[in-house]
N, C-alpha and C positions, 0 to 999 in steps of 0.2 A: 504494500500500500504506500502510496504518495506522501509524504509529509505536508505537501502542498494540499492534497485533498481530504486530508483528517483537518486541517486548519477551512478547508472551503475557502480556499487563494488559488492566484496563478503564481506559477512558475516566473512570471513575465511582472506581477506588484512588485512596488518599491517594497522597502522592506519597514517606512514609514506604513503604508496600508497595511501588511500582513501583520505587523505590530496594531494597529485598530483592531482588526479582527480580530486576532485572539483574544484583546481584552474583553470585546464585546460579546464574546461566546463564553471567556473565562468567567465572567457574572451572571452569565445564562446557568451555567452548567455547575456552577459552584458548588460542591454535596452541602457546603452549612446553612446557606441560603436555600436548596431543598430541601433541609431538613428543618428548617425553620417555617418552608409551608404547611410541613405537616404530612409530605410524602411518605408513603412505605417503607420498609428498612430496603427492599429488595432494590426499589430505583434509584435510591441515595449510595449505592454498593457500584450499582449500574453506573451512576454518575462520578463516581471515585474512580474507575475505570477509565471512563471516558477523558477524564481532566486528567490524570496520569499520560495519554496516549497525545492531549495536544500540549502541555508541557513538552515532553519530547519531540515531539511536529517542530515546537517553535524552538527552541535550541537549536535541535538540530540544522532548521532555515537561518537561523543567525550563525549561525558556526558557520556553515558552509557560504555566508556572504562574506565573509570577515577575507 
Protein backbone atom coordinates (compact mmCIF):
# COMPACT_ATOMS: atom_id res chain seq x y z
CA UNK A 1 0.00 0.00 0.00
CA UNK A 2 0.89 3.70 -0.86
CA UNK A 3 1.97 6.00 1.91
CA UNK A 4 0.51 8.49 -0.39
CA UNK A 5 -2.95 6.64 -0.36
CA UNK A 6 -3.32 5.78 3.50
CA UNK A 7 -2.80 9.76 3.92
CA UNK A 8 -5.51 10.24 0.61
CA UNK A 9 -2.51 12.64 -1.08
CA UNK A 10 -0.77 12.65 -4.35
CA UNK A 11 2.59 11.75 -4.94
CA UNK A 12 2.71 15.15 -6.97
CA UNK A 13 1.28 17.79 -3.02
CA UNK A 14 3.62 19.91 -1.76
CA UNK A 15 4.51 18.60 1.28
CA UNK A 16 2.89 21.92 3.00
CA UNK A 17 -0.80 20.09 1.67
CA UNK A 18 0.02 16.43 2.70
CA UNK A 19 1.12 18.09 6.16
CA UNK A 20 -2.86 19.61 6.09
CA UNK A 21 -4.11 16.49 5.50
CA UNK A 22 -3.00 14.49 7.90
CA UNK A 23 -3.62 16.99 10.58
CA UNK A 24 -7.06 17.18 9.28
CA UNK A 25 -7.65 13.22 9.27
CA UNK A 26 -5.27 13.09 12.57
CA UNK A 27 -8.46 14.94 14.58
CA UNK A 28 -10.96 12.92 12.52
CA UNK A 29 -9.50 9.74 13.59
CA UNK A 30 -8.14 10.53 16.89
CA UNK A 31 -9.01 7.13 19.31
CA UNK A 32 -9.53 9.81 22.43
CA UNK A 33 -11.66 12.08 20.67
CA UNK A 34 -13.76 8.70 19.77
CA UNK A 35 -13.68 7.64 22.78
CA UNK A 36 -14.94 10.73 24.15
CA UNK A 37 -18.15 10.37 21.72
CA UNK A 38 -18.83 7.43 23.34
CA UNK A 39 -17.99 4.83 20.40
CA UNK A 40 -17.53 1.13 21.18
CA UNK A 41 -14.30 -0.23 22.45
CA UNK A 42 -14.09 -2.25 19.02
CA UNK A 43 -13.93 1.17 16.76
CA UNK A 44 -11.67 3.06 19.18
CA UNK A 45 -9.19 -0.34 18.68
CA UNK A 46 -10.03 0.11 14.81
CA UNK A 47 -9.07 3.65 15.17
CA UNK A 48 -5.72 3.19 17.07
CA UNK A 49 -4.85 1.16 14.06
CA UNK A 50 -5.79 3.32 11.76
CA UNK A 51 -3.66 6.44 13.21
CA UNK A 52 -0.62 4.19 13.84
CA UNK A 53 -0.79 3.21 9.83
CA UNK A 54 -1.00 7.33 8.98
CA UNK A 55 1.66 8.39 11.59
CA UNK A 56 3.95 6.09 9.49
CA UNK A 57 2.36 7.23 5.91
CA UNK A 58 3.53 10.63 7.08
CA UNK A 59 7.03 10.18 8.32
CA UNK A 60 7.65 8.08 6.06
CA UNK A 61 6.57 11.20 3.10
CA UNK A 62 8.74 13.46 5.16
CA UNK A 63 11.66 11.23 5.26
CA UNK A 64 11.77 10.58 1.85
CA UNK A 65 11.28 14.58 0.87
CA UNK A 66 14.09 15.49 3.06
Amino acid sequence: VSYYKVLGVESTDSIEEITKTYKKVVKEYHPDRLQGLGLPKDFVELANKKMAMMNEAYNEIKKSRK
